[in-house]
C-alpha positions in Angstrom: -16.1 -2.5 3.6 -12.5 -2.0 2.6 -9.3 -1.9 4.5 -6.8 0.3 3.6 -3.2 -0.9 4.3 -0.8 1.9 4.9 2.9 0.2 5.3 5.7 1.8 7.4 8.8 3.6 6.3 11.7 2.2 4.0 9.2 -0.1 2.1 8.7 -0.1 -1.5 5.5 -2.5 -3.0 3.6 -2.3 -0.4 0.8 -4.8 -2.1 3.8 -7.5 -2.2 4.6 -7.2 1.3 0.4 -7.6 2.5 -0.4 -9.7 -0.5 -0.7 -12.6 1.8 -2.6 -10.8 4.7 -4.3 -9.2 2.2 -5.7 -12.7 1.1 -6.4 -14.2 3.9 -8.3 -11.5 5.4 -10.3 -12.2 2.1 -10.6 -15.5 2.3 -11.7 -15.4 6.2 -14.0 -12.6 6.8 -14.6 -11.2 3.0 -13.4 -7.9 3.8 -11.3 -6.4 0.2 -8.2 -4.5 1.4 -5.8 -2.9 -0.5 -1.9 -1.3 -0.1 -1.7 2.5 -0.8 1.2 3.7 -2.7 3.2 5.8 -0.9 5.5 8.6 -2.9 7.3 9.7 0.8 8.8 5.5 -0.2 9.6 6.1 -3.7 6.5 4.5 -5.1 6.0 7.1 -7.6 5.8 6.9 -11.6 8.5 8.6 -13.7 5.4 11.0 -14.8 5.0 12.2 -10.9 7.7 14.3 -8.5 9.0 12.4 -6.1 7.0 12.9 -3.0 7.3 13.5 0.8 4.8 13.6 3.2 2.5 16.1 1.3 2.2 14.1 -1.6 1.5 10.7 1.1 
């Protein structure tokens, strides 16, 4: 099982900001999770458009 994390508007990184949950629900249960990156935030690679919700 995995759990994908999807963070809210206005953040950028989203694997910093649940790195810590991210563990600990490791740690606890064994479930793997993991932070999408979203391109509607800016999280996009100078190779990609910049994105909006589409590209989310």
């Amino acid at each position: 099982m995995e759990l994908v994390i999807v963070h809210g508007a206005l953040v950028r990184d989203g694997a910093w900001w649940w790195g810590a949950t991210a563990e600990l629900l490791s740690e606890r249960t064994g479930i793997r999770s993991r932070a999408l990156a979203l391109p509607s935030c800016g999280e996009t690679t100078a190779g990609e458009m910049a994105g909006g919700l589409v590209a989310d």
